[in-house]
TIKOLMAR-972215 format. One record per residue: residue in one letter; x, y, z of N, C-alpha, C in turn. Coordinates in pm, whole numbers, plus 32768, in hexadecimal, padded with zeros to 4 digits. Example, Ala and Ser with C-alpha at 12.3 -4.5 7.8 and 13.67 -1.06 7.14 Angstrom:
A85277DC7830C84CE7E3E830C85287EB6830C
S85057F1F82C485577F9682CA850A80038313
This chain:
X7A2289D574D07A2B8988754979FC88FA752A
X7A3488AF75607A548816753079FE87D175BC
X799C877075A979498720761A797286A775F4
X797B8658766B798685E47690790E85A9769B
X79048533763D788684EF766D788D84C17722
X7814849F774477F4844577A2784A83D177D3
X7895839C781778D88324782D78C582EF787B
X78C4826878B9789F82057917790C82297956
X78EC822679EF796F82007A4E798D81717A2A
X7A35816B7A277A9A80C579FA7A4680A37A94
X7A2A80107A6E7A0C7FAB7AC17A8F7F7B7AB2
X7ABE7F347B4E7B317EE07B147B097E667B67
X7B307DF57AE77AF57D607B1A7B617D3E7B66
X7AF47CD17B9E7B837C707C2B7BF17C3D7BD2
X7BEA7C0C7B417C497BCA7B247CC17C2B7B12
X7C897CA97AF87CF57D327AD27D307D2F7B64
X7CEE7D247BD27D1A7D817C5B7D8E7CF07C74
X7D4E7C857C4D7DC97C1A7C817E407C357C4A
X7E497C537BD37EA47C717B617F3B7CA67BD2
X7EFF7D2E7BCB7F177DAE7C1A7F1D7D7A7CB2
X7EFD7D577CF97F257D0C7D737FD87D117D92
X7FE07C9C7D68808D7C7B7D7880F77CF37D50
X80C87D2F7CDD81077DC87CBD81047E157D2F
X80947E4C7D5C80807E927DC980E17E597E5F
X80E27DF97E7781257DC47F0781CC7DAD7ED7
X81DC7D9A7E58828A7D9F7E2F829C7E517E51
X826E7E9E7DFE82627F237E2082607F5F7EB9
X82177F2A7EFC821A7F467F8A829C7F0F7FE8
X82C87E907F9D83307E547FDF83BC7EDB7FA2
X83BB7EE87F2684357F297F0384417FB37F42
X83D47FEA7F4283D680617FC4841680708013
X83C68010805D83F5800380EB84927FC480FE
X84FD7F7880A7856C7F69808485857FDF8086
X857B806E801B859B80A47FED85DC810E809A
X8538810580B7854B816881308587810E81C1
X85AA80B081A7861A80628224869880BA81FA
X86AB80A3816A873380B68131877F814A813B
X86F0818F8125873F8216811F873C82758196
X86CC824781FB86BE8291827B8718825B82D2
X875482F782F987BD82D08391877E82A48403
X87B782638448878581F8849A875A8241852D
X874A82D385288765832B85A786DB82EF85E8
X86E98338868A868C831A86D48633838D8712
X85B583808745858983EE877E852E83948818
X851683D8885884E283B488D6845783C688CE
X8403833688D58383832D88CD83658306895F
X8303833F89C182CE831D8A38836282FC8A7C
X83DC83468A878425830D8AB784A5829A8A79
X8482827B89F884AD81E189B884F482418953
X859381ED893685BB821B88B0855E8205885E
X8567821387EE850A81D28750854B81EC86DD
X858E81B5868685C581B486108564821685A9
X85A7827D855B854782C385128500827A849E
X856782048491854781CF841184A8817683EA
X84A9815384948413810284C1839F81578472
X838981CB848E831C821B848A82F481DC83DC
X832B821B839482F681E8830B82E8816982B3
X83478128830C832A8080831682A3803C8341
X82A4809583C18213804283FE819080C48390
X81998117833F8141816982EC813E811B8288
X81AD80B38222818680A681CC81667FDD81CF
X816B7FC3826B81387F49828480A67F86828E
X80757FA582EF7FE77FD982DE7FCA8005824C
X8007803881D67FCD803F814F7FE47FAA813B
X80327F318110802B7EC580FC7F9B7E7C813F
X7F957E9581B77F3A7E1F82057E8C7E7981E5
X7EB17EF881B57DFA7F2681797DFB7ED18110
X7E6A7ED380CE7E467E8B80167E2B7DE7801C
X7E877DBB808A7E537D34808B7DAA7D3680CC
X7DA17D67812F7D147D8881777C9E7D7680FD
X7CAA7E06806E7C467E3A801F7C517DBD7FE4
X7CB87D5D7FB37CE47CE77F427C647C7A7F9B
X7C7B7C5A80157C177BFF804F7B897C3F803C
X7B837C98804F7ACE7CB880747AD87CB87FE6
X7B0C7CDF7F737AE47CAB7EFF7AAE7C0E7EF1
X7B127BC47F3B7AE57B4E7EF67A7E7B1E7F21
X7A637B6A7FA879DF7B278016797B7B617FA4
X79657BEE7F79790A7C067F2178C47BDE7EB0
X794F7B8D7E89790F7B447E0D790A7AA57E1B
X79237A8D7E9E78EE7A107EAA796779B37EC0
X79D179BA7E887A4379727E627A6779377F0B
């Protein structure tokens, strides 16, 4: 049986997370393309209101975009920037 030493949890520095930034929000943008493109445009009745099905995971992977910008700021408030 084979042990693993001890390892530090990866710290990852601000300059890495900036890096990774713009990757992350191109990624979120192509998604959400992806899922305009391929979801049928049907409707279902919310409180009464048509609603396009396609909304639902649009407005899921805007809320994932607007946490990452969110965590990207309180980074920078943290370190001062």
């Amino acid at each position: 049986m084979s042990t693993v030493p001890d390892q530090k949890p990866v710290q990852r520095t601000g300059n890495d997370l900036e890096k990774r930034f713009p990757l992350a929000l191109v990624l979120y943008a192509t998604l959400a393309v992806l899922v305009f493109v391929t979801m049928d445009a049907g409707k279902v009745m919310v409180m009464g209101k048509p609603v396009e099905l396609r909304l639902l995971p649009l407005i899921i992977i805007g809320g994932m975009a607007l946490r990452t910008i969110l965590a990207r700021q309180a980074e920078r408030i943290r370190r001062g920037k």
